[in-house]
C-alpha positions in Angstrom: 4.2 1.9 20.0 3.4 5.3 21.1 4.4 8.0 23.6 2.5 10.2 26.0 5.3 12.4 26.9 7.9 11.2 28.9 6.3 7.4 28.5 6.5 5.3 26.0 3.8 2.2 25.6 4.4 -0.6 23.5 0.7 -2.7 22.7 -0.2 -5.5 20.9 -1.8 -5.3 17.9 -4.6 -7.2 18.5 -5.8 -6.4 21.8 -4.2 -3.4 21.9 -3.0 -4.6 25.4 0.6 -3.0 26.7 3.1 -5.4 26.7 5.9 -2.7 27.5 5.9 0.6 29.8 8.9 2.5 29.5 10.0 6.2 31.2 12.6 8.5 29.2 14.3 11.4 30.6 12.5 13.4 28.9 9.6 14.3 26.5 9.7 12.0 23.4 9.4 14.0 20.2 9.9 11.4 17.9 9.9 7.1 17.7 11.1 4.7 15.5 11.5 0.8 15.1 14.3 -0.6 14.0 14.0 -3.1 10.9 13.7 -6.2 13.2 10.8 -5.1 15.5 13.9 -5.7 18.7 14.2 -2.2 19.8 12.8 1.4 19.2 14.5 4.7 19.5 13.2 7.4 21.2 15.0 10.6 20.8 14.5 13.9 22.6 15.9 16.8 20.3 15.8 19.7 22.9 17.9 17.5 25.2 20.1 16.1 22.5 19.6 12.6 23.3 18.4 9.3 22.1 17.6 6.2 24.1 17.0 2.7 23.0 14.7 0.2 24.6 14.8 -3.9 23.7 11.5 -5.6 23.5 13.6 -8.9 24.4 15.4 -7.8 26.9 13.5 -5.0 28.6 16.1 -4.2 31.5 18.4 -3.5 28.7 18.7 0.1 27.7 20.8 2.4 25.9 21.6 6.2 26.0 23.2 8.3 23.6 24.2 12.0 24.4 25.5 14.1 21.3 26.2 16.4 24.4 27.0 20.4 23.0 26.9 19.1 19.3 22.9 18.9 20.2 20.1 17.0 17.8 18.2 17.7 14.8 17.4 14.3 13.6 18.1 10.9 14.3 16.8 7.7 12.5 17.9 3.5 11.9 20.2 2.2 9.5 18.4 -0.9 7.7 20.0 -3.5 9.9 18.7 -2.2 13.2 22.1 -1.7 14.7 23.6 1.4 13.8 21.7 5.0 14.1 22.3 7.9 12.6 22.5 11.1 14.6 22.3 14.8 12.7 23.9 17.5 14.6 22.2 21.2 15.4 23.4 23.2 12.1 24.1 20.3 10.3 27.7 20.4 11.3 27.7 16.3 11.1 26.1 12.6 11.0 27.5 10.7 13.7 26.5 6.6 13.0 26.9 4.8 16.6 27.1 1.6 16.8 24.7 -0.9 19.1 27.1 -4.2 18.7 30.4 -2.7 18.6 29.8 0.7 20.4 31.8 2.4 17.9 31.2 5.6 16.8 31.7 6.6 13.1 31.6 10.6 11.6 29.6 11.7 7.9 31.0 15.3 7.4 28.8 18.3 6.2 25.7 16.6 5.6 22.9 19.1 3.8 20.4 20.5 5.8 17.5 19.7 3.0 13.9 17.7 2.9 14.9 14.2 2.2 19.1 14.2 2.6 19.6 10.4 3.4 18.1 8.0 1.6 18.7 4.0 2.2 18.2 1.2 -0.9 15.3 -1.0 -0.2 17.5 -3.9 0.4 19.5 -2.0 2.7 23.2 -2.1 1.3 23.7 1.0 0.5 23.0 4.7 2.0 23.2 7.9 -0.2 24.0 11.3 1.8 23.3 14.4 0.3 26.4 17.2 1.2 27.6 20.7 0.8 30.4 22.1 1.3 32.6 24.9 -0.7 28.8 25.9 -1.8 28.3 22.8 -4.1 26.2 20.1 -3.8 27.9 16.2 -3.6 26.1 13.0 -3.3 28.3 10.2 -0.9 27.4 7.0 -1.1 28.4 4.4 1.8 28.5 0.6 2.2 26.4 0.1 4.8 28.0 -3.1 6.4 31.1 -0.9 7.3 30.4 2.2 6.1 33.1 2.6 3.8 32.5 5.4 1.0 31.9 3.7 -2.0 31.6 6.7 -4.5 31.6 10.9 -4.3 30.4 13.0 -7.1 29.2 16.6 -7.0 25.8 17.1 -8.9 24.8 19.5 -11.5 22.4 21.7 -8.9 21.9 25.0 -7.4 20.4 23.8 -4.1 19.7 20.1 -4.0 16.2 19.8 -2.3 15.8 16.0 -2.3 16.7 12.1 -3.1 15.7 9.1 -3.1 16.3 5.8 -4.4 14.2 3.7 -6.9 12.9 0.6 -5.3 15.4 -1.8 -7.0 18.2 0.3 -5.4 20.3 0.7 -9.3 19.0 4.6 -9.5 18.9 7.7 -7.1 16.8 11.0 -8.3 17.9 13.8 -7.3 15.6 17.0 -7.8 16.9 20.8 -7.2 15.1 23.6 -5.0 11.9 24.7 -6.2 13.0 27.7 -7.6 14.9 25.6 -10.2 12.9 22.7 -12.2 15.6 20.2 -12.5 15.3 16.3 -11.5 18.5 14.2 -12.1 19.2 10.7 -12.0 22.4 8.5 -11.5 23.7 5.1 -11.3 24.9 3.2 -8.4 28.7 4.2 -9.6 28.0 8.3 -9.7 27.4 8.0 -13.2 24.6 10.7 -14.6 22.3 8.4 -16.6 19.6 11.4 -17.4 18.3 15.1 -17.1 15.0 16.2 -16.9 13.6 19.8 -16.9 10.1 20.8 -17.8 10.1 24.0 -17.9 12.0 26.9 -16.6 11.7 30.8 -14.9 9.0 29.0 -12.9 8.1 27.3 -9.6 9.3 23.4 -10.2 9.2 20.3 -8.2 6.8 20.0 -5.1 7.0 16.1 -5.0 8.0 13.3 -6.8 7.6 9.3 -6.2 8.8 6.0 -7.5 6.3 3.2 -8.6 7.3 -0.6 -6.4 8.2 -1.7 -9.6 11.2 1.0 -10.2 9.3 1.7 -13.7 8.0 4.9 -13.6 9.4 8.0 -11.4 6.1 10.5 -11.0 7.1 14.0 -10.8 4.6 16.7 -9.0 4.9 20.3 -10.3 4.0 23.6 -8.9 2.2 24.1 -12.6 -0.5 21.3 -11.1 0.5 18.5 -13.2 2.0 15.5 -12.9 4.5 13.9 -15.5 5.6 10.1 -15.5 9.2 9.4 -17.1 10.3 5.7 -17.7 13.0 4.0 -16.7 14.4 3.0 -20.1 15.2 6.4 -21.8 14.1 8.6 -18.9 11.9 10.4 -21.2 8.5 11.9 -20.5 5.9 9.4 -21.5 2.6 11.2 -20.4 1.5 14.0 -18.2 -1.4 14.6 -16.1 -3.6 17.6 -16.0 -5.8 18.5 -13.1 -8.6 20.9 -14.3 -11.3 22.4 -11.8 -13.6 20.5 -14.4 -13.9 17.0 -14.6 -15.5 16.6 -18.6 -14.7 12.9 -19.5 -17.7 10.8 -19.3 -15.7 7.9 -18.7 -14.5 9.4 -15.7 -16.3 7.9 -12.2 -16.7 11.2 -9.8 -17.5 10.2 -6.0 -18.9 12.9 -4.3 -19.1 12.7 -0.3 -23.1 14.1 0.8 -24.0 14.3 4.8 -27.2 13.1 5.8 -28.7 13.7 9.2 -29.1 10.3 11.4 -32.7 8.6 11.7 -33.4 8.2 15.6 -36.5 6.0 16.1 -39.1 8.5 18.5 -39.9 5.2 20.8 -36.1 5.3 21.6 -36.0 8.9 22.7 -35.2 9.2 26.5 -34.3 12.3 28.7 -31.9 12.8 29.2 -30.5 10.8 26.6 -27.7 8.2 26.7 -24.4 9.0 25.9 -24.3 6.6 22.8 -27.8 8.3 21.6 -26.6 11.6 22.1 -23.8 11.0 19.8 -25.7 9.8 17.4 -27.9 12.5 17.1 -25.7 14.6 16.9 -23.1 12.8 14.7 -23.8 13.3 10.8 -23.1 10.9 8.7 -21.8 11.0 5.1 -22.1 8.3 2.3 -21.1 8.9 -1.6 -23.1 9.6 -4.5 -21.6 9.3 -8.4 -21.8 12.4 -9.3 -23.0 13.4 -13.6 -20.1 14.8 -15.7 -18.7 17.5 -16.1 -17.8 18.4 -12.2 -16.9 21.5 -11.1 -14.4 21.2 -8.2 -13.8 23.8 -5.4 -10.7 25.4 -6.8 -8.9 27.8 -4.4 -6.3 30.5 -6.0 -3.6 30.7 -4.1 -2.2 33.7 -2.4 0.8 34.5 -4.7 2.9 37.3 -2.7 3.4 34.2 0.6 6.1 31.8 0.6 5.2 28.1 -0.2 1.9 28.8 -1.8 -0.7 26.0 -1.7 -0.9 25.3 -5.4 0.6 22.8 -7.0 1.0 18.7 -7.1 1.6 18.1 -2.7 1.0 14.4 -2.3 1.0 11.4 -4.6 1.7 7.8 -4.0 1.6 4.7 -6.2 -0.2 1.3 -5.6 1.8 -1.5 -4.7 0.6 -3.2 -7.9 2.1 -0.7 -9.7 -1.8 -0.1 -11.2 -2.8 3.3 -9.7 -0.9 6.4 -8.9 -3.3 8.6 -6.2 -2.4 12.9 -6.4 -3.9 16.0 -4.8 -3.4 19.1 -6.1 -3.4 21.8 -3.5 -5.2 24.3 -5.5 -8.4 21.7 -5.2 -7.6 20.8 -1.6 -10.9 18.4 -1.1 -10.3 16.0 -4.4 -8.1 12.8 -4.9 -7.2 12.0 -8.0 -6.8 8.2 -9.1 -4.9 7.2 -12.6 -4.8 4.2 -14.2 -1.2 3.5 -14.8 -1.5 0.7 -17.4 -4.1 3.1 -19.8 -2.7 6.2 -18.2 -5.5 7.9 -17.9 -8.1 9.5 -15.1 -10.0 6.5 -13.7 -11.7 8.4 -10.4 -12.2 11.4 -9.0 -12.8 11.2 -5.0 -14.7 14.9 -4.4 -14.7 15.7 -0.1 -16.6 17.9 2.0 -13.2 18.6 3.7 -9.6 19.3 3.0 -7.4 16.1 2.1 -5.2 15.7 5.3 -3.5 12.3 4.5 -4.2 9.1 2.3 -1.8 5.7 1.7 -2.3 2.6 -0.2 -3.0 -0.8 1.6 0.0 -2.5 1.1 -1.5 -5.9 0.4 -4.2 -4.6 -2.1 -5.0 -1.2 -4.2 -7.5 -0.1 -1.6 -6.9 4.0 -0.6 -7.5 5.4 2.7 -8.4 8.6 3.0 -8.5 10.9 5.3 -10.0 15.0 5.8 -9.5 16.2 9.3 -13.2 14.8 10.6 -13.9 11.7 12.7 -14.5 9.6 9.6 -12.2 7.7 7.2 -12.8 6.9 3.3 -11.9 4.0 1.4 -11.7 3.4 -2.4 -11.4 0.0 -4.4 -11.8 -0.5 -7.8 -15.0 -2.3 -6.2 -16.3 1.3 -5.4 -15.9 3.5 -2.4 -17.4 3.4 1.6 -17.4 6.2 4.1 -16.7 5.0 7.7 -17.6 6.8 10.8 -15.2 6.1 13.8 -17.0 5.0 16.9 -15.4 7.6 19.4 -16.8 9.7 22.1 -15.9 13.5 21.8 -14.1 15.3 19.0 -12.0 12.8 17.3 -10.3 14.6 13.7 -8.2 12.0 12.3 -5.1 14.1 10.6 -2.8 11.1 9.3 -3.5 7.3 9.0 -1.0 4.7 8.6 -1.4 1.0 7.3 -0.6 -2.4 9.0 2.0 -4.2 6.7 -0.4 -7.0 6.8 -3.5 -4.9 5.1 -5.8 -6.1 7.9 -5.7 -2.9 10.2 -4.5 0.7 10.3 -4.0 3.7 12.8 -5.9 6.8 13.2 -4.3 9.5 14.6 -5.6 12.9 15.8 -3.7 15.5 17.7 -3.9 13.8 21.2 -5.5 10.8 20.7 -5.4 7.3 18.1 -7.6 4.4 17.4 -6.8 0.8 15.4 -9.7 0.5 12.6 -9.9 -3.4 11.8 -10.8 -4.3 8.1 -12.3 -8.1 8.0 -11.0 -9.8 5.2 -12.5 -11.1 2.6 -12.1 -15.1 2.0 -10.9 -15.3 -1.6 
């Protein structure tokens, strides 16, 4: 699906033809599916209304008006029934209902980065609150949303949470200005806290591997520190040094070479697809000898958010690699080799790292920096892919097919399917 406006087009994946045209009452700012691929939300934040559209049944629709309350965020619970509404200021989450048309209230929800968090098999729903100027955690049943368990927590100003992929623990990790991470059971119980370090900038991200072994916690400091999920101890940390040194370390580094145009081709004025070939450069990757110096950028320290620190990092779904950037070096990923912990690859750009994810059928990394191209990594070894699109196409964010076989590319105004063949095993 995807919206140009007030329009929202609904393609096959395929063919890319549209199978569904749909006109909302006004400008779509963000879209979601529900769990079932039946019906997408559209919801329109300005006007403080959501509407619903069936794929089924397409003269079916739905409206929802939070009216003077307004809309900050609205999103699907995990059977693709119920959404949840936030209200301007956070003053509530109101859970509506598609079946029954009932309408159920969550009181003083916390306006934070990640404040509800679902379990993977969709039973249960964890709101982060504040009220009295504490932090609580309430966690619902989400067949009826009944409250199964409130519990304050042990922060100064809850940032974040988020559920391990089995759905038995929920991290929760404090502001950045205090390096806290705490986890707890199902029932509210506190199982474990972990602090690194104090009187220092703290947590910048943090992520659970699929198999609910390992929790991955990025720092400001520009490391990265894996606890497991028996003692909730650290087991390792990762460094990442301007200076690659380890010989055992692969470093890919991205080189542009200018396009050969055979002369007997040349024609003026040239075609269009000529043109932009000649004047499209094309990169490929070269293994670079150890050590590596990487661009390192210090960041400005007297600004808010500074770009320093561990900013993105996501596991494999094998649970084999953990990919990171470290904002400091903007243009590197970093790969780790979970089972021998240590630095397996170093990806070195021309460009800044915008976005990368993990096939989910595969460890195979797409990467992307901002230009028309897109980068792939396999323990196999690493390809550079120009996109065949006319005019300036910079891909900012990328985003997987659950089968593995295709992805989206999206740039500020425009997208493209990429299409990966295969191989026959």
């Amino acid at each position: 699906a995807s919206c140009m406006q007030y329009r929202l087009a609904v393609r096959d994946v395929k063919t890319l033809q549209i199978l569904q045209l749909y006109t909302c009452l006004d400008q779509i700012q963000y879209i979601e599916w529900s769990s079932d691929s039946l019906f997408i939300l559209c919801a329109m934040y300005k006007r403080g209304i959501v509407q619903v559209w069936s794929l089924e049944q397409p003269d079916w629709h739905c409206k929802i008006d939070e009216g003077s309350a307004g809309l900050v965020a609205s999103c699907w619970s995990p059977d693709g029934r119920h959404i949840l509404n936030t209200t301007e200021f956070h003053l509530r989450i109101t859970v509506w209902s598609l079946c029954t048309k009932s309408v159920s209230y969550i009181k003083y929800p916390k306006a934070c980065q990640q404040g509800i968090a679902f379990t993977k098999d969709g039973r249960y729903m964890a709101v982060a609150e504040r009220r009295d100027c504490k932090d609580f955690i309430s966690i619902f049943v989400c067949s009826d949303w009944q409250l199964l368990r409130h519990f304050d927590t042990e922060t100064q100003d809850l940032f974040g949470i988020e559920w391990a992929p089995n759905g038995c623990v929920l991290a929760v990790w404090d502001t950045c200005l205090e390096y806290k991470i705490l986890l707890y059971s199902l029932d509210g119980r506190l199982l474990s806290t972990y602090r690194a370090y104090e009187w220092s900038l703290g947590i910048k991200s943090i992520a659970w591997s699929p198999s609910s072994q390992f929790l991955a916690i990025g720092s400001y400091d520009e490391k990265v520190r894996i606890l497991n999920h028996v003692t909730w101890k650290k087991i390792t940390e990762f460094e990442h040094p301007a200076t690659i040194a380890n010989t055992k370390t692969i470093v890919y580094k991205e080189v542009e070479k200018s396009p050969s145009v055979e002369t007997e081709r040349l024609s003026f004025p040239p075609t269009r697809a000529l043109a932009s070939s000649l004047f499209s450069t094309q990169s490929k990757y070269d293994i670079s000898q150890v050590p590596v110096s990487l661009q390192y950028i210090k960041p400005v320290a007297d600004r808010a958010n500074p770009k320093m620190g561990i900013g993105m990092l996501a596991f494999s779904q094998d649970n084999c690699f953990l990919a990171t950037k470290n904002d400091n070096i903007p243009n590197a990923v970093w790969i780790w080799d979970i089972q021998k912990l240590k630095l397996f690859v170093v990806l070195e750009q021309l460009c800044a790292i915008q976005s990368f994810q993990w096939d989910p059928r595969q460890p195979r990394l797409a990467v992307c920096t901002g230009n028309s191209k897109v980068y792939l990594w396999s323990p196999a070894g690493c390809v550079s892919v120009q996109v065949p699109m006319e005019g300036d196409f910079q891909i900012v964010s990328l985003s997987w097919h659950s089968s593995g076989d295709s992805m989206v590319l999206l740039s500020k105004d425009n997208f493209c399917v990429c299409y990966l063949e295969r191989e026959e095993v």
